[in-house]
C-alpha positions as CSV (number, residue, x, y, z in Angstrom):
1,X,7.6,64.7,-22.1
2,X,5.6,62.8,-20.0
3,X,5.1,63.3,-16.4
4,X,4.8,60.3,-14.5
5,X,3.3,60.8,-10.8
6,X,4.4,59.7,-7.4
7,X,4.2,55.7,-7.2
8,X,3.3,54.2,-4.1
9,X,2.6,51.0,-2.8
10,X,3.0,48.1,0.0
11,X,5.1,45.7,1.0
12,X,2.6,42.9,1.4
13,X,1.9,43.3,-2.3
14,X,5.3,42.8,-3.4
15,X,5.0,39.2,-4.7
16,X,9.0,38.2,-4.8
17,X,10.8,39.3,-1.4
18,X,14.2,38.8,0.1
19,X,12.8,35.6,1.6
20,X,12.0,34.1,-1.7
21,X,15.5,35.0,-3.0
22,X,17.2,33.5,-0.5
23,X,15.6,30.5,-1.0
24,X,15.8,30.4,-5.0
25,X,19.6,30.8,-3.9
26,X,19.7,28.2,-1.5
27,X,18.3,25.8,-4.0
28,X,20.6,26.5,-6.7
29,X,23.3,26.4,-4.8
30,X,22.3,22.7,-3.2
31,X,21.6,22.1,-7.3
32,X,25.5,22.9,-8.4
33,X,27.4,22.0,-5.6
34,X,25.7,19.3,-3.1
35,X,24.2,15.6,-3.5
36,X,20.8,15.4,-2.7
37,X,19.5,13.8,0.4
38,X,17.7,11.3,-1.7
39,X,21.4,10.3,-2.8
40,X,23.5,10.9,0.5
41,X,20.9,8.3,2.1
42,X,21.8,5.9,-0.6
43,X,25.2,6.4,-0.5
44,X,25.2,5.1,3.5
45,X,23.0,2.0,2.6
46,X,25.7,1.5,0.0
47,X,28.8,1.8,2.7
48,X,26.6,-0.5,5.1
49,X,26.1,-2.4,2.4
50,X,30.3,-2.9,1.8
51,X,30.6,-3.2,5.7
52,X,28.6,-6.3,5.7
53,X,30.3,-8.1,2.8
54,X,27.3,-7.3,0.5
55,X,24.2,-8.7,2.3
56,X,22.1,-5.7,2.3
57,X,19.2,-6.1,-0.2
58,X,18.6,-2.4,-1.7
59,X,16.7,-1.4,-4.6
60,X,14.9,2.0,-5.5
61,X,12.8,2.8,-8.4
62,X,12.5,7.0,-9.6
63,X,10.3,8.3,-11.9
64,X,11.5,10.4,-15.2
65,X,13.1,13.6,-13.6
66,X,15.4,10.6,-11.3
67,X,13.6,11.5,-8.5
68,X,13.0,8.7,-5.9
69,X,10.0,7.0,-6.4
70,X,10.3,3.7,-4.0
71,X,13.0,2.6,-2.1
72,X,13.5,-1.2,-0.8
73,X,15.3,-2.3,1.8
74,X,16.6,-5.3,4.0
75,X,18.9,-5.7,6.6
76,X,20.8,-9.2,6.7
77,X,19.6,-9.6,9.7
78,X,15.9,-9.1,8.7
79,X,16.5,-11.7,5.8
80,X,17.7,-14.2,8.4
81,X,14.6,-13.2,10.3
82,X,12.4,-14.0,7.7
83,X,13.9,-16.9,7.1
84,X,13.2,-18.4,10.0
85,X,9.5,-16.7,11.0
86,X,8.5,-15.7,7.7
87,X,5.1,-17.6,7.8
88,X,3.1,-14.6,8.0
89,X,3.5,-11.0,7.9
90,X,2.2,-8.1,8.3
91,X,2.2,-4.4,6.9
92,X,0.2,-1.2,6.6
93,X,1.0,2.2,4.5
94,X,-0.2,4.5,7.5
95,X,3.0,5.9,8.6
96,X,4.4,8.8,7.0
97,X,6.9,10.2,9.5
98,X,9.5,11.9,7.2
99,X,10.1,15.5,5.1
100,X,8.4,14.2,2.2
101,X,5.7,12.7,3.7
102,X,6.6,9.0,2.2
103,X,4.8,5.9,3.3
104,X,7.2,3.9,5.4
105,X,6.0,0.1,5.2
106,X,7.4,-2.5,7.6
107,X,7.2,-5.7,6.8
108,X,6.7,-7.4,10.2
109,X,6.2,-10.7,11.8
110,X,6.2,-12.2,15.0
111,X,9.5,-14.0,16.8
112,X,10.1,-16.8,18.8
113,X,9.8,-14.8,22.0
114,X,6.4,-13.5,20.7
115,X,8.2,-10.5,20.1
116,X,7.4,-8.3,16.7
117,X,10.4,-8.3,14.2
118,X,10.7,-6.8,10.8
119,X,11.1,-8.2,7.7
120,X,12.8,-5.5,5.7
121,X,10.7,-1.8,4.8
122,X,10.1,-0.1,2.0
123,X,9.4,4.0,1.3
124,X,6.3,4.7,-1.1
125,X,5.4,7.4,-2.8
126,X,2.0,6.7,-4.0
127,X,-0.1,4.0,-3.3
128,X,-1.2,2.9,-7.2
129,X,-1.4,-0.4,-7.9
130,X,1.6,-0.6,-10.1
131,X,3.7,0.8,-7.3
132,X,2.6,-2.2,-4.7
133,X,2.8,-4.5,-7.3
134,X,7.1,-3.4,-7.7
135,X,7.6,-3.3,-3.8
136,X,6.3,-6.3,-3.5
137,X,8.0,-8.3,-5.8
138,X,10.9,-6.3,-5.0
139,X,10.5,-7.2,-1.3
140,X,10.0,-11.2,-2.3
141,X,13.5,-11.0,-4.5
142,X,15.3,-9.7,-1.7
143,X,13.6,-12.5,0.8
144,X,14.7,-15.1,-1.4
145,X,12.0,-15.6,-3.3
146,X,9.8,-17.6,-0.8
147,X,6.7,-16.3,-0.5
148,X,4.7,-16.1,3.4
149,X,1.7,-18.2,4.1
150,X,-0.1,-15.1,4.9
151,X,-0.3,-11.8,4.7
152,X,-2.0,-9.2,6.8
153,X,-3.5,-6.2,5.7
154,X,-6.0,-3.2,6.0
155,X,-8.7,-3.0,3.6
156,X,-7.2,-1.5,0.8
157,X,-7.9,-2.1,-3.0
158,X,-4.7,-1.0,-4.7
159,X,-3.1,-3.4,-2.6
160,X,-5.2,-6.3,-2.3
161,X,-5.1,-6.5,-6.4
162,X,-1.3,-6.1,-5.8
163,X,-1.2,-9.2,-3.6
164,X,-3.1,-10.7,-5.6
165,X,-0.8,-10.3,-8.3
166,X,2.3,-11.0,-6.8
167,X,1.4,-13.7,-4.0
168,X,-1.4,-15.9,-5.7
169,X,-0.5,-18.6,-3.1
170,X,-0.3,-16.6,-0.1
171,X,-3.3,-16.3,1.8
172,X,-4.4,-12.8,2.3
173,X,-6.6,-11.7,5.4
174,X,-7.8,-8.3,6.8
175,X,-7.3,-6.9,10.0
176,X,-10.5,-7.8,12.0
177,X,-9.7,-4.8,14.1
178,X,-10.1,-1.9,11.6
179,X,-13.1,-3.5,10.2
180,X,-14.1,-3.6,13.6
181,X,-13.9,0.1,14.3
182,X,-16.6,1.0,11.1
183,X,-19.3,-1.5,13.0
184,X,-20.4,0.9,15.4
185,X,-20.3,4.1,12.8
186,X,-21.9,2.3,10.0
187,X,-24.7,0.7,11.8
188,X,-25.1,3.7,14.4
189,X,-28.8,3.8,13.8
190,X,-29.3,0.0,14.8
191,X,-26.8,0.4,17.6
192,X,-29.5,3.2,19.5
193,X,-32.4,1.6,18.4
194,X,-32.0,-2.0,19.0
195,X,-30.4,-2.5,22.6
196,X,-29.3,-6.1,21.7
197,X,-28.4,-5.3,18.5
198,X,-24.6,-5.1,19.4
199,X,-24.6,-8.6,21.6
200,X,-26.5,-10.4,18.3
201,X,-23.8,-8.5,15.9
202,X,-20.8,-9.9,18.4
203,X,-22.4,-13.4,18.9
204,X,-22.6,-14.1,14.9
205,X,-18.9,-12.6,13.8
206,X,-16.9,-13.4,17.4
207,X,-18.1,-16.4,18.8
208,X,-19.3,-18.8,15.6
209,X,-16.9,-21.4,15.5
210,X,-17.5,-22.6,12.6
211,X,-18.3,-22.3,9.1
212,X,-21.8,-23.6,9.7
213,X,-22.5,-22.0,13.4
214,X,-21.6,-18.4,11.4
215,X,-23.9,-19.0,8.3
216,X,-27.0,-19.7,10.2
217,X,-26.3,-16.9,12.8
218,X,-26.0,-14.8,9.9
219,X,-29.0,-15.6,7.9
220,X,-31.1,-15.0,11.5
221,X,-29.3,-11.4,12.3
222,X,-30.0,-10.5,8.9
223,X,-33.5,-11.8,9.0
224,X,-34.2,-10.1,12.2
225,X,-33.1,-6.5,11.7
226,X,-34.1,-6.6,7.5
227,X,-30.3,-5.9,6.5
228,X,-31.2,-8.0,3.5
229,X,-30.2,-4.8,1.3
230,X,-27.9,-3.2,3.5
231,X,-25.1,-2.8,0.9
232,X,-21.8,-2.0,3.0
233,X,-22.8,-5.1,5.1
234,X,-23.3,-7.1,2.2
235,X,-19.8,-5.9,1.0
236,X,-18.2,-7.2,4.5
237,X,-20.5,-10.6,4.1
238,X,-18.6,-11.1,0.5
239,X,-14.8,-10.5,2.0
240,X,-16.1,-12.9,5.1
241,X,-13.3,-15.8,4.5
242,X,-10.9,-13.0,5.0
243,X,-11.6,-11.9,8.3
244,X,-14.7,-14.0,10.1
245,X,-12.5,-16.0,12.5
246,X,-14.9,-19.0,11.7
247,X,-13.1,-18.8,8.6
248,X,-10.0,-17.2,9.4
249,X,-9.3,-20.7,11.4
250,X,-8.3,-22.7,8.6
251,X,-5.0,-20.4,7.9
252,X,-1.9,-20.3,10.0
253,X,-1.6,-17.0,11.6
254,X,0.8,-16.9,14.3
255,X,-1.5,-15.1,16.7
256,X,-2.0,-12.8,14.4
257,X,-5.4,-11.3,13.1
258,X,-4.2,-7.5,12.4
259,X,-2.0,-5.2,11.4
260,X,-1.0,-4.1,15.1
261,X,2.0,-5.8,14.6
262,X,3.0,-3.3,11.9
263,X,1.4,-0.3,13.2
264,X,3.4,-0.8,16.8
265,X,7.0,-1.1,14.8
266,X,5.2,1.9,13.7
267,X,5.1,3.5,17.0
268,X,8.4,2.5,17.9
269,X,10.1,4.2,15.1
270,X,8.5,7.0,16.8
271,X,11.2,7.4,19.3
272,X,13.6,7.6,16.5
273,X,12.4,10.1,13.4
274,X,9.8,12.7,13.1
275,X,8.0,14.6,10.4
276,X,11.1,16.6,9.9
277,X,13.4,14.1,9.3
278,X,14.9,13.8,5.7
279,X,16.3,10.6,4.1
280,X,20.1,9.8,5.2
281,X,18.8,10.8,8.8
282,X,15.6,7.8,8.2
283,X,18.1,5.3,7.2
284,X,20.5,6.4,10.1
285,X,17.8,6.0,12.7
286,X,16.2,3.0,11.3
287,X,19.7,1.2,12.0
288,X,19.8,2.3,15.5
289,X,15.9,1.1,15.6
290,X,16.9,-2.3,14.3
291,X,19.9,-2.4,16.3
292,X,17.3,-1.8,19.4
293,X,15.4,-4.3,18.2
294,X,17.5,-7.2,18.0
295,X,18.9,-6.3,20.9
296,X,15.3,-6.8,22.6
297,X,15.4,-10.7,21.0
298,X,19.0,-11.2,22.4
299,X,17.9,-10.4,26.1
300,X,15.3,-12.7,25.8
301,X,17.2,-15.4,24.4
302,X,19.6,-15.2,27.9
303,X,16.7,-14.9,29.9
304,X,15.2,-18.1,28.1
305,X,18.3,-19.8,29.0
306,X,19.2,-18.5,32.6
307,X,16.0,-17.8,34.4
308,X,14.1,-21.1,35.6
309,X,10.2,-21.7,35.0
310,X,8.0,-21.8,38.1
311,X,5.7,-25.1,37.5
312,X,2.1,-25.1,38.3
313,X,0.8,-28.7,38.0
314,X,4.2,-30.4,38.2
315,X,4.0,-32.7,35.5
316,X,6.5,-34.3,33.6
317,X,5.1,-32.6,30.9
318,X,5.1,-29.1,32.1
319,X,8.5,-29.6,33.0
320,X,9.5,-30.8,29.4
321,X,8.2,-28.1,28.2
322,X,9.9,-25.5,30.1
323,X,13.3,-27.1,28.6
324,X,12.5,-26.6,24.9
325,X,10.0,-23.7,24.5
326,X,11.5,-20.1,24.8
327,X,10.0,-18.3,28.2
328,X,7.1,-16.5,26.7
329,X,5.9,-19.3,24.3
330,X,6.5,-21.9,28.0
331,X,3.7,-19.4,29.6
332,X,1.3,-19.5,26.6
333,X,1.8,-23.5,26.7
334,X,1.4,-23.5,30.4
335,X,-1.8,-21.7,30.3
336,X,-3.0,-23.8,28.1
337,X,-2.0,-26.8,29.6
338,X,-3.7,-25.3,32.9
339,X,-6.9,-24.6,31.0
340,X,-7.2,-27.9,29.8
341,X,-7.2,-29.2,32.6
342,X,-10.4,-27.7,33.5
343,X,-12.5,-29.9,30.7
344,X,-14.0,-33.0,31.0
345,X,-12.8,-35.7,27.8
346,X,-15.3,-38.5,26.7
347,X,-16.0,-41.1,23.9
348,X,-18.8,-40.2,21.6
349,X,-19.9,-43.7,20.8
350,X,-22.3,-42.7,18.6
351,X,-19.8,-40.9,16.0
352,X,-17.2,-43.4,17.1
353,X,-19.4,-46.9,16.3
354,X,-20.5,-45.1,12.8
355,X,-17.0,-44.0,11.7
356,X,-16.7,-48.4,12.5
357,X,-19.3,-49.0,10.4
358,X,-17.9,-46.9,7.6
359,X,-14.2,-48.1,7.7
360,X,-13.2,-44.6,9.4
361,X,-9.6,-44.9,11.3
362,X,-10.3,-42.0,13.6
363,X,-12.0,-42.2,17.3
364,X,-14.1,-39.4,18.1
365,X,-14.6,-37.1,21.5
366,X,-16.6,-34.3,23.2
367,X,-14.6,-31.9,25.2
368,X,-15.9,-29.4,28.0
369,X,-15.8,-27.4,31.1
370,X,-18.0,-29.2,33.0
371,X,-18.3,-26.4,35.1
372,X,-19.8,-24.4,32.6
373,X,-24.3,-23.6,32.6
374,X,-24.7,-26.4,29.5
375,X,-26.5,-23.3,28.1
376,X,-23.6,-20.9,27.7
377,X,-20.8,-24.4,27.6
378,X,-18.7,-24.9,24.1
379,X,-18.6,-28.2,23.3
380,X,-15.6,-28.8,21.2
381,X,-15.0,-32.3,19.0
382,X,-12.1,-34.5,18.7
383,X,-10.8,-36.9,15.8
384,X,-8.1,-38.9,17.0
385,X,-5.8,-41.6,14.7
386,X,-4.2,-43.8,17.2
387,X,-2.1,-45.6,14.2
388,X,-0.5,-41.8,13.2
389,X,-0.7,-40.3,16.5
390,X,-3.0,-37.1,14.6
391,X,-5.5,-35.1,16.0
392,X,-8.1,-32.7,14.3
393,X,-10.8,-30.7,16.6
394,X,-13.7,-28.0,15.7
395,X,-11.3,-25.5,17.4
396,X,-8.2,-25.8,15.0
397,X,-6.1,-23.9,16.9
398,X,-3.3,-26.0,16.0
399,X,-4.0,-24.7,12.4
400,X,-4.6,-21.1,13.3
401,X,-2.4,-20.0,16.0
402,X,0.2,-22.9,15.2
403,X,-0.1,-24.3,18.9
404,X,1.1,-27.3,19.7
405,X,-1.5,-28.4,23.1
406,X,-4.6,-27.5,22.9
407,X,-8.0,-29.2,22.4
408,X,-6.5,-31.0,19.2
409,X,-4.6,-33.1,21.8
410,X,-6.4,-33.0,24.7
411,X,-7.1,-36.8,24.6
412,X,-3.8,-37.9,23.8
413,X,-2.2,-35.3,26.4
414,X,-4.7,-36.9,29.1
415,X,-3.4,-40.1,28.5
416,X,0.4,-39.1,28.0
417,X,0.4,-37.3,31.4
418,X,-1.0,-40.3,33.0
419,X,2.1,-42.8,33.1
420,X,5.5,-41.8,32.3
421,X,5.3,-44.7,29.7
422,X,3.0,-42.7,27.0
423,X,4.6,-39.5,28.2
424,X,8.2,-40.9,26.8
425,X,5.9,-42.2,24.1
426,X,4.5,-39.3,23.0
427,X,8.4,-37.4,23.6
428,X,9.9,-40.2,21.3
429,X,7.3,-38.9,18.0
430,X,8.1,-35.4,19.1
431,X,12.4,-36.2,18.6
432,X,12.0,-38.1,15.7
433,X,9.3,-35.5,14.2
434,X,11.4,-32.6,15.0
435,X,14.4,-32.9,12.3
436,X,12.3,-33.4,9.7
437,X,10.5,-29.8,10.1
438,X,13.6,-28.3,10.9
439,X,14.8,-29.2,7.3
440,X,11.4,-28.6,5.7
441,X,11.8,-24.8,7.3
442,X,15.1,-24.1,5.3
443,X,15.0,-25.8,2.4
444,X,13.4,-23.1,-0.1
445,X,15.8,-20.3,1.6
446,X,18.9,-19.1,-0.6
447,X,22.2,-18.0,1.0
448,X,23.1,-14.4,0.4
449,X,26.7,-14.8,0.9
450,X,27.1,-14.6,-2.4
451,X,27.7,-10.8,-3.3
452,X,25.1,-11.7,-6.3
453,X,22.4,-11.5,-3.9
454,X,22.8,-7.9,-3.0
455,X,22.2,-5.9,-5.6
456,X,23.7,-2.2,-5.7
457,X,21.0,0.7,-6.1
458,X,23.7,2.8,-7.2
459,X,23.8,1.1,-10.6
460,X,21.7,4.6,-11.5
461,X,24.8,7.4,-13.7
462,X,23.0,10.4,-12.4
463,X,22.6,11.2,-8.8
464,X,18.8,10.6,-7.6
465,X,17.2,13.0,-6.8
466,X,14.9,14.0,-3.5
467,X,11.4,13.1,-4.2
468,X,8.9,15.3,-4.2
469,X,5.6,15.0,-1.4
470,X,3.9,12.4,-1.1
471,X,0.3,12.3,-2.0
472,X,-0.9,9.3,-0.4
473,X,-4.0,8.5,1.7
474,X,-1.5,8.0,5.1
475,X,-3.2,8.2,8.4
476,X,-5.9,10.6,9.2
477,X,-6.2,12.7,12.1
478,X,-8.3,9.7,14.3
479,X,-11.6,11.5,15.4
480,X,-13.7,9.3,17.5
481,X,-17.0,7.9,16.4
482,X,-20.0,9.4,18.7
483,X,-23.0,7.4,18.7
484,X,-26.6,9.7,18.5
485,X,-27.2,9.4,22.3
486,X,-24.1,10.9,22.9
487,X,-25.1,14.1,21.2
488,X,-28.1,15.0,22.9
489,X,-28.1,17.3,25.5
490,X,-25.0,19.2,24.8
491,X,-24.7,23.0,24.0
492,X,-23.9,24.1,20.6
493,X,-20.8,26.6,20.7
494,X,-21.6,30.3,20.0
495,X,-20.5,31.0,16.3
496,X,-17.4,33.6,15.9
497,X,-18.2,36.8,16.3
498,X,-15.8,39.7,14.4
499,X,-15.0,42.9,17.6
500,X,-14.7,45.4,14.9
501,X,-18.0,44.9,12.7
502,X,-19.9,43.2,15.0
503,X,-21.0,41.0,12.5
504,X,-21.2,36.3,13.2
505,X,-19.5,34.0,11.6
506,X,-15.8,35.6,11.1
507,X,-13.3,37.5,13.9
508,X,-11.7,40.7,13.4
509,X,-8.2,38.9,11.7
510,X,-10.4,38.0,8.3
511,X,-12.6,41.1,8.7
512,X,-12.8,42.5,4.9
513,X,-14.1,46.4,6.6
514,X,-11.0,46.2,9.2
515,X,-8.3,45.1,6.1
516,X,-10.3,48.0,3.8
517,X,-10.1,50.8,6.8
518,X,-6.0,49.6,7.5
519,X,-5.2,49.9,3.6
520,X,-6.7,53.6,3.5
521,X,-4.5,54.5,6.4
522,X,-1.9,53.2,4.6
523,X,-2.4,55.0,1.6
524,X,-3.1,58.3,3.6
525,X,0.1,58.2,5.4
526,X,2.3,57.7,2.4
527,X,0.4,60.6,0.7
């Protein structure tokens, strides 16, 4: 018979402890006798869903173990938002604030108080192609099918051939402000050696205003510093109608040339979840978040219709104004109308006696701050159709930012504020304008009273399942660029040094001699 000897050994080598069963236990149990949180988050969207009479839009998508894949969903009070400032929106994939680490998108626009609202959101799980490609025509279905005049993103491929895709009409820009941020990291080197190399840089993307003023600055900064073959540049020079404001002009934004929109709901959903918040609890504190925010819009609907406007040049125009236009959009006129006021209008004769010549309907003018070194002034140009009462200008912020007063109507405002006859005038296009673009704005919009329009994401047999982490890119951990200069001059830290062997680059915690010395102790005692 054999004998066998004394067996002894550790606990830390015991590779399945009471921990591990408890948890094998825990998920068996949650496997046989309770839904998933995956499908308890559903099941509230589905009871909010029968509270509202069936106007929630919800959809999901889940992969082949019924695990959730996507999720879409919008509020009826999102769709109504979108119905009425869906021009353009926004979104980013940055925020992953939840147990499994899902991408929650907002889709966000901008108010009539300049205030950001959302649009509806969606959960992702990976960022593939294919998977922007089903939220977003998800996301359009549930919106009625009426696609935004553009769309706002970062600088992402996957989604960009999405959009592409799925909005071939919509105009899709970049946001100026992340492109922005790699400037100074990419072109470090020319930032420390050339000192004017930044003011050049800012004077040829920032301050071109047009398409022409852009591409000769361009060709000359190019020229200059030899970025002929500078390939990341040349990348940026290529995507230039998506976010060089000189080009950027000719879309309706909404005061909008980034994602900062999307990335503040982001920040205030912060007060609501946290990394450790699973599913029903999202979709319970995204409620409360929407709730909040609506309730921000309502507050400044009462002050819009309580408080009074202080006037600053007292015109019968100012005063108009501050009757129709909500109080934040009344400040942005009346700075505008306060600015304008500062520039000098006249006739170009020249372009005015040719456009004669050539049959041309439109008188031309030069607009600018007289006060201004002619050196440094921006001279901005004026077409004006008397017969139509339209007004183009190099500016086009009318175009851009949707503004209704600014150097597009500088002449005609002149001349409105001057008599109350062309001010009443110019008020009696305005009323008969007005009811026209109200219908144009609602026209393409379907109800959803109809319980057809909000489809049930329970229409899945089995229960879905919790997904599993998320592997998408998210945001980093922000580390701030440091340019070379920066650098110099400062000590390098000591490397680690291990107490027990005295030897660099390690302390005593992952010192192989000290772990060696404590297992023979061990081994010693139990002997």
């Amino acid at each position: 018979m054999n004998v066998i000897g004394n067996i002894h050994g550790v606990n830390d080598k015991v590779g399945f402890n009471v921990k591990h069963v408890r948890n094998e236990l825990r998920d068996e149990r949650k496997k046989r006798f309770e839904i998933s949180d995956a499908q308890a988050g559903l099941d509230l969207l589905h009871m909010l869903n029968e509270e509202s009479g069936s106007k929630y839009f919800i959809r999901i998508e889940v992969d082949e173990e019924n695990r959730l894949k996507c999720l879409v969903c919008i509020d009826p009070r999102c769709i109504m938002a979108y119905q009425n400032f869906g021009d353009v929106v926004a979104f980013d994939t940055t925020y992953r604030k939840n147990r499994y680490a899902m991408s929650f998108v907002p889709f966000t626009g901008v108010n009539h108080h300049y205030q950001s609202v959302i649009f509806g959101f969606a959960l992702m799980r990976d960022e593939h192609a294919s998977t922007f490609e089903w939220m977003l025509r998800t996301w359009l279905e549930g919106v009625g099918n009426k696609p935004p005049l553009t769309i706002i993103t970062d600088q992402d491929q996957a989604m960009a051939s999405a959009i592409a895709v799925v909005l071939p009409n919509t105009t899709h820009l970049l946001c100026s402000w992340h492109i922005s941020q790699k400037i100074p990291e990419k072109l470090a080197h020319y930032y420390s050696a050339f000192p004017e190399f930044k003011t050049d840089f800012n004077h040829c993307i920032y301050k071109s205003l047009t398409e022409c003023n852009f591409e000769a600055r361009w060709a000359s900064f190019v020229e200059k510093y030899h970025l002929q073959e500078y390939k990341w540049l040349n990348v940026l020079y290529e995507l230039k109608r998506k976010w060089i404001l000189a080009y950027t002009r000719n879309t309706f934004s909404a005061f909008q040339n980034s994602t900062s929109r999307s990335e503040g709901m982001n920040s205030f959903f912060d007060k609501y979840v946290s990394s450790a918040t699973g599913l029903k609890e999202f979709i319970e504190n995204a409620q409360k978040a929407l709730a909040r925010q609506f309730m921000r819009e309502k507050e400044e609907d009462y002050f819009t219709i309580n408080l009074k406007r202080p006037m600053k040049l007292h015109t019968t125009l100012e005063y108009h104004a501050s009757c129709i236009y909500t109080k934040e959009m009344f400040r942005s006129f009346q700075d505008e109308l306060v600015e304008f006021s500062k520039y000098f209008v006249e006739k170009d004769r020249r372009a005015s006696e040719e456009g004669e010549r050539m049959g041309d309907v439109y008188t031309y003018y030069s607009c600018y701050r007289p006060m201004t070194e002619p050196t440094r002034r921006n001279v901005y140009f004026v077409a004006f159709e008397k017969a139509g009462f339209l007004g183009m200008c190099t500016c086009r912020m009318l175009k851009h930012w949707g503004y209704p007063v600014d150097t597009y109507w500088r002449s005609s405002l002149k001349n409105s504020i001057a008599s109350k006859e062309r001010y009443d005038y110019v008020v009696g296009v305005m009323n008969r304008e007005i009811p026209i673009l109200e219908r144009m704005s609602v026209d393409g919009i379907k109800s959803y009273e109809s319980n057809s329009h909000a489809p049930n994401a329970s229409a899945h047999e089995e229960p879905i399942l919790d997904p599993i982490m998320s592997q998408t890119k998210g945001r980093k951990k922000d580390v701030r660029f440091k340019s070379p200069i920066e650098s110099i001059g400062k000590k390098e830290k000591p490397p680690r040094k291990c107490t027990y062997c005295q030897m660099e680059g390690y302390d005593k915690r992952k010192c192989a001699s000290r772990l060696e010395d404590l297992k023979n102790d061990q081994e010693l005692q139990y002997n």
